[in-house]
C-alpha positions as CSV (number, residue, x, y, z in Angstrom):
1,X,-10.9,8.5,-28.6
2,X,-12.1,11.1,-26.2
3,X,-12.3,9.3,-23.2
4,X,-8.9,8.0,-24.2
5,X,-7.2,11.2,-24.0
6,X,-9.1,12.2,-21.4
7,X,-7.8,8.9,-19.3
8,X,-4.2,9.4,-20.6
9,X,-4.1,13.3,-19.5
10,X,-5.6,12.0,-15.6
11,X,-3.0,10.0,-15.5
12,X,0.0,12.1,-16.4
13,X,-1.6,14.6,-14.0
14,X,-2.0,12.1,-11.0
15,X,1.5,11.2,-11.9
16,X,2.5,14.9,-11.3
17,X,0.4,15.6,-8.4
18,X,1.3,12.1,-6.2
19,X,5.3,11.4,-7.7
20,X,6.4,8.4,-7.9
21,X,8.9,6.6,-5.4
22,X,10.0,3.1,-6.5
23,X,11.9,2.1,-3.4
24,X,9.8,3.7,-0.7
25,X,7.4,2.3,1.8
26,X,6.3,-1.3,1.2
27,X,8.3,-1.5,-1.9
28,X,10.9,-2.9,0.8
29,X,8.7,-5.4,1.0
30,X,7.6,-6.7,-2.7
31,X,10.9,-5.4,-4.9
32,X,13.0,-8.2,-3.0
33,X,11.0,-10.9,-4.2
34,X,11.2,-9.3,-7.7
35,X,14.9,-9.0,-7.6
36,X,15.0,-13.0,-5.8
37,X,13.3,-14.1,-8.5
38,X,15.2,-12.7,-10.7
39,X,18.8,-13.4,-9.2
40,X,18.5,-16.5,-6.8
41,X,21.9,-15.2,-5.3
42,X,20.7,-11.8,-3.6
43,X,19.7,-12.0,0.1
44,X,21.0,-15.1,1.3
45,X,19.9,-13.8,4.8
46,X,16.9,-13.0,6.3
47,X,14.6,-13.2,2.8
48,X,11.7,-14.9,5.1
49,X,11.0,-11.2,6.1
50,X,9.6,-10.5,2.4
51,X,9.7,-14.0,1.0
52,X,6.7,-14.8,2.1
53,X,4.5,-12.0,1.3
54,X,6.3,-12.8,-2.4
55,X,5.1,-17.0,-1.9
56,X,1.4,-15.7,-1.5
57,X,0.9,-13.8,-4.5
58,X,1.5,-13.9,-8.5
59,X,3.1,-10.2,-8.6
60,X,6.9,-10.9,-8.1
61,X,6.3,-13.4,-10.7
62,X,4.5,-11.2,-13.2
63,X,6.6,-8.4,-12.7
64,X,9.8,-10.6,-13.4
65,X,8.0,-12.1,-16.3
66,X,8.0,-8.6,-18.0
67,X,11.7,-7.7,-16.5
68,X,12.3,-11.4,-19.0
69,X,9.9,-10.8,-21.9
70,X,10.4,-7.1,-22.3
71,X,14.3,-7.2,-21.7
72,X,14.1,-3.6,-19.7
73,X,15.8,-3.0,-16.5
74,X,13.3,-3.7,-13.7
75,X,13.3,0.2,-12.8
76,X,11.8,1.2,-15.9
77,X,9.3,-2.1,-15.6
78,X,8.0,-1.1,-12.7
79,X,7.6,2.7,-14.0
80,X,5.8,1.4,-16.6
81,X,3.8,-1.5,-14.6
82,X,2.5,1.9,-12.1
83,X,1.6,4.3,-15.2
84,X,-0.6,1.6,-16.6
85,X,-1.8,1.2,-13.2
86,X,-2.7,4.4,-13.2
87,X,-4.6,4.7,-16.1
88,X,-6.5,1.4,-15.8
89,X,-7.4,2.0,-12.0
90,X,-8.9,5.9,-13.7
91,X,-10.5,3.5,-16.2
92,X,-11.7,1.6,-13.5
93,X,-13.4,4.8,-12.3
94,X,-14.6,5.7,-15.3
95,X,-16.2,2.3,-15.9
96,X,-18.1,2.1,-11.9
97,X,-19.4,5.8,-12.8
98,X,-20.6,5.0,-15.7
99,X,-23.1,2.5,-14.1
100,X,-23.9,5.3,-11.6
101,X,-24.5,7.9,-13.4
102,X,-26.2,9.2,-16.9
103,X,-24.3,12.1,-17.2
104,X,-21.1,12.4,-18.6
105,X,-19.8,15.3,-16.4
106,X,-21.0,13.5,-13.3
107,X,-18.3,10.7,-15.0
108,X,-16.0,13.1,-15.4
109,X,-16.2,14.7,-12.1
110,X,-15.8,11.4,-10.0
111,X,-12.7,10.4,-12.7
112,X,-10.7,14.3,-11.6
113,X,-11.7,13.7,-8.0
114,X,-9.9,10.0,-8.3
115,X,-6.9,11.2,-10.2
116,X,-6.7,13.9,-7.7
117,X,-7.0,12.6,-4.2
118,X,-5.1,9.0,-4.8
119,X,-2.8,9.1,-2.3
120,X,-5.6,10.2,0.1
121,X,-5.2,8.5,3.6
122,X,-7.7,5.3,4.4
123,X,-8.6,5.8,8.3
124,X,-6.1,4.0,10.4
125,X,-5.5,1.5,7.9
126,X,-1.7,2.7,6.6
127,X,-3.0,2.1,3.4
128,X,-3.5,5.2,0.4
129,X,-6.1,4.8,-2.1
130,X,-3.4,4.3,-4.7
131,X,0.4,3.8,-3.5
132,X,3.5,6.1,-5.1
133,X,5.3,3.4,-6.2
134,X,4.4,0.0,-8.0
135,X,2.9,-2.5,-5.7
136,X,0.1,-5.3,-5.5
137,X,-2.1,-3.3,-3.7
138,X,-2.5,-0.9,-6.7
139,X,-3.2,-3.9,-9.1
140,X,-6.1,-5.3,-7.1
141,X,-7.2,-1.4,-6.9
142,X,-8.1,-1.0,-10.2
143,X,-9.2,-4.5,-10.6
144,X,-11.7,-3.9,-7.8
145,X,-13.4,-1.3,-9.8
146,X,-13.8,-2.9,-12.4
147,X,-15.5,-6.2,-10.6
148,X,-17.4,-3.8,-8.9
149,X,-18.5,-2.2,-12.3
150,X,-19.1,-5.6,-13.7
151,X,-21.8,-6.7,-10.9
152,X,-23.8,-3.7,-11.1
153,X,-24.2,-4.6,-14.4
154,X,-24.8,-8.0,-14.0
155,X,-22.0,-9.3,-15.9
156,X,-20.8,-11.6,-13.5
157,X,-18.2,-13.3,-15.8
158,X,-16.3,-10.7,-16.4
159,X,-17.0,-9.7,-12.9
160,X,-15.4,-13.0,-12.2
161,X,-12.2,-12.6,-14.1
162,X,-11.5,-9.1,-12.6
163,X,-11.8,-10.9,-8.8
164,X,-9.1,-13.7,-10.4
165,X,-6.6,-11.5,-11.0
166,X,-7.2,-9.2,-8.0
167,X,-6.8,-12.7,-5.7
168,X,-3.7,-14.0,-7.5
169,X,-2.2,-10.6,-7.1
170,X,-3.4,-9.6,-3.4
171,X,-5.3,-12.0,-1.4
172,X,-6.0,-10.0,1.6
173,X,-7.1,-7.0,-0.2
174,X,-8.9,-9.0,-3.2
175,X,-11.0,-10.7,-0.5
176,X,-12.8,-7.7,0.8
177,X,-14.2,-6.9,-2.6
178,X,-15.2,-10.6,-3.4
179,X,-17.0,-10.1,-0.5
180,X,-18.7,-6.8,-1.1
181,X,-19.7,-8.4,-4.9
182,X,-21.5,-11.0,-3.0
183,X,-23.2,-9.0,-0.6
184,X,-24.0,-6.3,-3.7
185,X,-25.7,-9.5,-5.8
186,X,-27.4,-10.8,-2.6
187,X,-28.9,-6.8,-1.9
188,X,-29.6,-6.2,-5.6
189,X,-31.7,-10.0,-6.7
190,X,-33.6,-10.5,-2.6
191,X,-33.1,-6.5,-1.4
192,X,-32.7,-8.4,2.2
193,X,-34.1,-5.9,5.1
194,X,-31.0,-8.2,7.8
195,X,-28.3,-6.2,7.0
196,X,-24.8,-8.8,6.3
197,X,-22.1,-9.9,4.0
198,X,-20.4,-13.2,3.4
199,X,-16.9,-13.1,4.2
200,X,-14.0,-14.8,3.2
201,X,-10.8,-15.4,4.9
202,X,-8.4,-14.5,3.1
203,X,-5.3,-16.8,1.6
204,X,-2.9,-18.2,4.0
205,X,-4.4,-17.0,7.2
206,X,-4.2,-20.1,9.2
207,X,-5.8,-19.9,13.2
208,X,-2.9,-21.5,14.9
209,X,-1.9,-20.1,18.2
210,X,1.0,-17.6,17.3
211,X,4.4,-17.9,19.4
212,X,4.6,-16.0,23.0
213,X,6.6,-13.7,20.3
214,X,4.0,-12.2,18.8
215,X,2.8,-10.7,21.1
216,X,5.8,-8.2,21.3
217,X,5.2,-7.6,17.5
218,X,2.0,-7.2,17.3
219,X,2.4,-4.5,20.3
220,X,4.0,-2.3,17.9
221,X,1.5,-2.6,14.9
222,X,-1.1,-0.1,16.0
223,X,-3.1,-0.6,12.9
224,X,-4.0,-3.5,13.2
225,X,-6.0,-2.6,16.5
226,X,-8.9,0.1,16.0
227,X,-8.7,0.8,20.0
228,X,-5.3,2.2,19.5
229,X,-6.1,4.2,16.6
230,X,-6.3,8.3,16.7
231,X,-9.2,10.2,17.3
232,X,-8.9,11.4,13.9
233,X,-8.7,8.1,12.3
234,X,-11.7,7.2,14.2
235,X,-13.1,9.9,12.0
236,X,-12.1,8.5,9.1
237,X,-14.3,5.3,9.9
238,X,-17.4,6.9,10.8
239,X,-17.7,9.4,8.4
240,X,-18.1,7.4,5.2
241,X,-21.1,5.7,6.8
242,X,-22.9,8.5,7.4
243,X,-21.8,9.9,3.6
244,X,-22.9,6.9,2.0
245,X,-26.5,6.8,4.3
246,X,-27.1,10.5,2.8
247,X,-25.8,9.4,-0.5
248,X,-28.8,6.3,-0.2
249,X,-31.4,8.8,0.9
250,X,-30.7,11.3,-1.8
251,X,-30.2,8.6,-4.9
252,X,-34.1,7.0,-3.7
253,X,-35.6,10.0,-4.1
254,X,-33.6,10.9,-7.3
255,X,-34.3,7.8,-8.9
256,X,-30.8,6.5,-8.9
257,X,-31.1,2.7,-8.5
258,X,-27.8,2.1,-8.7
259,X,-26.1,4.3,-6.4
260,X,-28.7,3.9,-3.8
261,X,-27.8,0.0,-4.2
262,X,-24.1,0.8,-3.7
263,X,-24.3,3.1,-1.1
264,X,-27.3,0.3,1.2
265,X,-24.7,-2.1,0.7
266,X,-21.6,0.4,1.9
267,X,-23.4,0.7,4.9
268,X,-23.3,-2.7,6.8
269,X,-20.2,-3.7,4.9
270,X,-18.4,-1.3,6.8
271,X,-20.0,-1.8,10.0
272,X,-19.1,-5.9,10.2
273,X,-15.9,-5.5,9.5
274,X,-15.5,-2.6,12.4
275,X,-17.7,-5.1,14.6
276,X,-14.8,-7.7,14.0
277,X,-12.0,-5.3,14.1
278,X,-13.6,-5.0,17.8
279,X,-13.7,-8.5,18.2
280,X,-10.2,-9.0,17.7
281,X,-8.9,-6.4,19.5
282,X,-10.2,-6.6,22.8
283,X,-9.8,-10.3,24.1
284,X,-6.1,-11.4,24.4
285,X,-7.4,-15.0,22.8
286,X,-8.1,-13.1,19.3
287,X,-4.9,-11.1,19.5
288,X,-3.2,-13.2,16.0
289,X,-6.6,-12.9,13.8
290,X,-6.1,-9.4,14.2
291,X,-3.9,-9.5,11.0
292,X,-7.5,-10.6,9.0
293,X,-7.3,-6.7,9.2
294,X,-11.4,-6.5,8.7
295,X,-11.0,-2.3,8.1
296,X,-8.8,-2.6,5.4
297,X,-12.0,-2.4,3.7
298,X,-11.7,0.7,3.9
299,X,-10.0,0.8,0.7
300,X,-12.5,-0.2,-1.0
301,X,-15.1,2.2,0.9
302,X,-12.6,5.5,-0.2
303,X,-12.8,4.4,-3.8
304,X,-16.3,3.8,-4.2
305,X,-17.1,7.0,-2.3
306,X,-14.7,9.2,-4.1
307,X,-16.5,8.0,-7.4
308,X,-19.8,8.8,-5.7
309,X,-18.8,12.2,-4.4
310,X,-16.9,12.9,-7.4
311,X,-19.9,12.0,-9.7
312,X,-22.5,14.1,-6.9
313,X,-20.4,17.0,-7.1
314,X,-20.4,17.4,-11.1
315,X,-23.6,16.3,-11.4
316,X,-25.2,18.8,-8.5
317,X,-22.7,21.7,-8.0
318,X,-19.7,22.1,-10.9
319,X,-22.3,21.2,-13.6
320,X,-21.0,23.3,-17.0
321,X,-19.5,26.2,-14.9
322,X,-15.7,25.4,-15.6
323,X,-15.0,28.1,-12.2
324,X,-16.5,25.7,-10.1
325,X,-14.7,22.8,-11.5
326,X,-11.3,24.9,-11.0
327,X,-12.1,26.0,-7.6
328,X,-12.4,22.9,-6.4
329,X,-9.5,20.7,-8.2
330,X,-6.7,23.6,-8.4
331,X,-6.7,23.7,-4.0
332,X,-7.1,20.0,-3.9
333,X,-4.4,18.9,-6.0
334,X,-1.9,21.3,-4.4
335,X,-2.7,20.1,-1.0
336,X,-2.3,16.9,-2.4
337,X,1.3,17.8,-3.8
338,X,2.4,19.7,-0.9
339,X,1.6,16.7,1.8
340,X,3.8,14.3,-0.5
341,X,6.4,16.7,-0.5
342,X,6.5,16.5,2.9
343,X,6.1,13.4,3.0
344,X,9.6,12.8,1.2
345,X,11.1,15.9,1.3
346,X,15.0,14.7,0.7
347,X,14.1,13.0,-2.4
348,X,12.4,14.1,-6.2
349,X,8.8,14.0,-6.4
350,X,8.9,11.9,-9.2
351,X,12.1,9.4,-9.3
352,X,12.4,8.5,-12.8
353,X,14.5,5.4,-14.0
354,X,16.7,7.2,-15.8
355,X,17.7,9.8,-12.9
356,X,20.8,9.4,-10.0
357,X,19.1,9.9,-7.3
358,X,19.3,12.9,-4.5
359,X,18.9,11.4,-1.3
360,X,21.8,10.7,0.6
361,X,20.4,7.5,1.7
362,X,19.5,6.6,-1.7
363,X,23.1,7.5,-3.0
364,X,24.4,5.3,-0.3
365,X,22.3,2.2,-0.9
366,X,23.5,2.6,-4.3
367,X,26.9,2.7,-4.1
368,X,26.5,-0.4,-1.5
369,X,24.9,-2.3,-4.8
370,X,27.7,-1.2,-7.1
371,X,30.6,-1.8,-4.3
372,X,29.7,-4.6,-1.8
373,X,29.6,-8.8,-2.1
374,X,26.2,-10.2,-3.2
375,X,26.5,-12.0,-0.1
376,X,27.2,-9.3,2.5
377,X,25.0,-9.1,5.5
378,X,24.3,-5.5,6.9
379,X,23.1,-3.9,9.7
380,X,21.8,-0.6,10.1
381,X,19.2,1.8,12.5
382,X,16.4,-1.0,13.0
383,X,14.4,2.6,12.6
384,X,16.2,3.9,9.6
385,X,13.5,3.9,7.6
386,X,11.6,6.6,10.1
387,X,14.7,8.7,10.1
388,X,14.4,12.5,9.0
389,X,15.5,12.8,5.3
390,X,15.4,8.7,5.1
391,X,12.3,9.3,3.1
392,X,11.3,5.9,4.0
393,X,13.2,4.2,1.4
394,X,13.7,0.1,1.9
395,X,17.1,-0.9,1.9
396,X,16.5,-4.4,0.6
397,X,14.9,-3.1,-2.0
398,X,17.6,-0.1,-3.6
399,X,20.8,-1.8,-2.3
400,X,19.9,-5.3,-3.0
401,X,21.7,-6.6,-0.2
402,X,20.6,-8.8,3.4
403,X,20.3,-6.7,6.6
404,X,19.4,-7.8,10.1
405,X,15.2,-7.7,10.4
406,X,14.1,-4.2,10.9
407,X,11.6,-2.5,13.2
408,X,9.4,-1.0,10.5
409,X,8.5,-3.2,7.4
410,X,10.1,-6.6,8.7
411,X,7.8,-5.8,11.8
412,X,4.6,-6.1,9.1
413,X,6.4,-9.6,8.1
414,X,6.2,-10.6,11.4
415,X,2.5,-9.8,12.3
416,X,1.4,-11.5,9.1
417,X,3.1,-14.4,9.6
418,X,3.3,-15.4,12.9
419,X,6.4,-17.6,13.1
420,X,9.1,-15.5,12.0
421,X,8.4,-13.1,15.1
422,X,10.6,-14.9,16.9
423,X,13.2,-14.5,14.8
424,X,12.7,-11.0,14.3
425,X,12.3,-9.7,18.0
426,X,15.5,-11.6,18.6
427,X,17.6,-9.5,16.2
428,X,15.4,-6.2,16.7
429,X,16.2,-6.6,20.3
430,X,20.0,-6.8,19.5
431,X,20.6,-3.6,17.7
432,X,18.4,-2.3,20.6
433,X,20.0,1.3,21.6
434,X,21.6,1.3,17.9
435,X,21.8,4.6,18.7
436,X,24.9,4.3,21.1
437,X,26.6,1.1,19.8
438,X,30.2,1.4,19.2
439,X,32.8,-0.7,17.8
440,X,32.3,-3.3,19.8
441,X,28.6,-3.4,19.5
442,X,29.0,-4.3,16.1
443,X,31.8,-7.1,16.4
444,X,29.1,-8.8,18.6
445,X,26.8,-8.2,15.4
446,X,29.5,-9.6,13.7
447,X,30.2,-12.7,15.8
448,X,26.5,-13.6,16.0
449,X,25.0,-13.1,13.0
450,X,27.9,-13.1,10.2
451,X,27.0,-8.9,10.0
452,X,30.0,-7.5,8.0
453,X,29.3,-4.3,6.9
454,X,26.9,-1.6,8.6
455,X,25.5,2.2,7.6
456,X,25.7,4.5,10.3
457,X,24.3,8.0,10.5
458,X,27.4,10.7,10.3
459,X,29.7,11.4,12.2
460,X,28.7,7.7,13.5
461,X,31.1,6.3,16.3
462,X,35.1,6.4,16.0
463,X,37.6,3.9,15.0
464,X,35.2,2.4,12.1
465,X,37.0,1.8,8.8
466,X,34.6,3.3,6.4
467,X,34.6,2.9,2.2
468,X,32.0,5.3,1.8
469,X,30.6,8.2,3.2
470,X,28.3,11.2,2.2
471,X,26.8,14.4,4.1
472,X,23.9,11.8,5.6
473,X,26.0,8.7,6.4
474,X,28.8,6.4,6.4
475,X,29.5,2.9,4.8
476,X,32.0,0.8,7.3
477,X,33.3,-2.9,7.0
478,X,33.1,-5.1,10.0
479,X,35.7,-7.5,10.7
């Protein structure tokens, strides 16, 4: 019962320190093929661009199932899908620390250090630890843990079950930690001095050549490419293999089988997979298998070193002193609130169900879903989504209408999935310099691709006839 409360008030803390933003980010990506699943009549355009991300994994279809079963509105699903996520992805924590450490504030300490730095940037990767807003990632997170948990204790069944879910939900993420619970049974039954991992393509990844397309995308998805990656980033990398050498050293001497196991098998993990991420970045020839994405690993590294640190620190420095443990989680959770404030600064840090919101944008997208024909096609700033006070929020996704592909998440799409980049470099490249488009820009929009309505930034170009407008932008009809 303690550990129950003690899980419950992590969460509502990490809820408080991180928000919550339903529509933001990749939810641009996965709430469409909720809603399409849900309503076969939204986004008769252009639903390639998150269709299928939604064909290669069970989450749309789970998350509609509880939209069906539960009979809520799929806002207040998905709040609740993320709080349990939450809370099973601390219980997660709880659960790998457990098999690390003996000592319950050690436990404690790596579950305040998770609840506190979930949003924590992974390298170059454009991935958190734990995403604002319900997605798959955040699913296979906590699942993770737990198979991670599971091996160490060599309860591979269960161990088993956890890496089901995690690849039904998110292949490409799930197949990194199948992967590292291979190479953790192989290091922990033959203690191998060759230091390797199996891996495992993930789902859908086919080796095709891609179309002379993709290369234009994949230009514009430095991610994916560790020699375009900051300096800072590169930091990022190399720094949790030297933590986790240190944290090998110091559990052999301590006695600490199971950390030291964790922390020798961190090691090379990491290093294949920024071999590869070489390997595909350099030659031209390997340009497409560069969406394998070998660093996204680096998720799992960040948890498994947060519980390690986390567990370290109580165990060697907070101890009993309750100072130390303030000292260090009052400054670290206010950092971590203030840098998502500024990360969405126009909108509330948490966006409940129940609340209108205060973005502009948002207000806008909103009205477009109360006001507008299911089957309206719109355009907007192939960049909106970078805009200052945009706060990132996908307009698939909050006004539940088609657009023309964009240049932000539609370019992920695209890189993933090789064929639609033609189809996506075409339109990108015609709202090119949507900047200066006037009214005749658009009718060619119009003429082209069926667009008939289109958002514009105020005071937006004359002679538009406009049905809604607020301080941040304008609604117009085309045609």
């Amino acid at each position: 019962m303690k550990r129950l409360a003690g899980l419950l008030v992590l969460t509502a803390l990490a809820l408080l320190i991180h928000g919550y933003h339903p529509y933001a980010e990749d939810a641009e990506i996965y709430v469409p093929g909720v809603l399409k699943i849900l309503d076969p009549s939204l986004f008769p355009a252009n639903a390639e661009f998150f269709g299928q991300h939604a064909g290669h994994t069970l989450y749309p279809n789970l998350i509609a199932a509880s939209v069906r079963v539960s009979h809520l509105p799929l806002p207040w699903v998905a709040f609740l899908w993320q709080i349990a996520s939450i809370y099973l992805f601390l219980a997660g924590t709880w659960r790998l620390a457990a098999a690390l450490f003996e000592e319950e504030r050690a436990r404690w300490a790596a579950v305040a250090l998770m609840a506190t730095l979930l949003t924590l940037p992974v390298a170059g990767t454009a991935l958190y630890i734990f995403d604002q807003y319900l997605n798959p990632r955040n699913l296979a997170a906590f699942a993770a843990l737990f198979a991670v948990a599971e091996v160490l204790r060599r309860r591979y069944v269960a161990a088993a079950l956890w890496l089901v879910f995690a690849a039904a939900v998110h292949p490409l993420m799930s197949s990194f930690v199948i992967a590292f619970c291979m190479w953790l049974m192989v290091l922990d039954r033959y203690q191998p001095r060759a230091l390797g991992f199996a891996t495992l393509l993930p789902f859908g990844i086919t080796l095709d050549p891609p179309p002379a397309a993709y290369h234009e995308v994949a230009l514009r998805q430095p991610s994916h490419y560790i020699l375009r990656w900051h300096w800072y980033e590169w930091l990022g990398l190399i720094g949790p293999v030297f933590l986790f050498w240190w944290f090998a050293r110091l559990a052999r001497r301590r006695g600490m089988h199971m950390l030291e196991l964790v922390s020798r098998a961190m090691v090379p993990f990491v290093l294949v997979a920024f071999a590869a991420s070489l390997v595909f970045s350099l030659p031209a020839r390997f340009e497409a298998l560069a969406r394998l994405q070998p660093l996204r690993c680096l998720a799992l590294c960040y948890m498994l070193l947060v519980v390690a640190g986390g567990g370290l620190l109580g165990q060697n420095v907070m101890k009993d002193r309750a100072w130390r443990w303030l000292v260090l989680f009052i400054p670290l959770s206010l950092g971590m609130y203030s840098a998502q404030r500024q990360l969405f600064p126009a909108s509330a840090h948490i966006e409940w169900p129940w609340a209108q919101p205060r973005n502009p944008w948002a207000q806008a997208f909103e009205w477009i879903r109360a006001s507008t024909p299911v089957d309206a096609l719109f355009a907007l700033d192939p960049r909106h989504m970078d805009l200052p006070g945009e706060d990132e929020i996908g307009f698939r996704a909050r006004a539940q209408r088609s657009m023309l592909a964009d240049a932000v998440k539609d370019k992920g799409a695209s890189t993933m999935f090789p064929p639609l980049a033609v189809k996506w470099l075409e339109q990108v490249e015609d709202q090119k310099n949507w900047k200066q488009f006037q009214k005749e820009d658009f009718e060619r929009l119009r003429q082209k691709y069926g667009v008939s309505w289109i958002v514009v930034e105020q005071p937006g170009p004359t002679g538009l006839e406009c049905a809604y407008e607020n301080s941040a932008v304008r609604v117009c009809r085309i045609g």
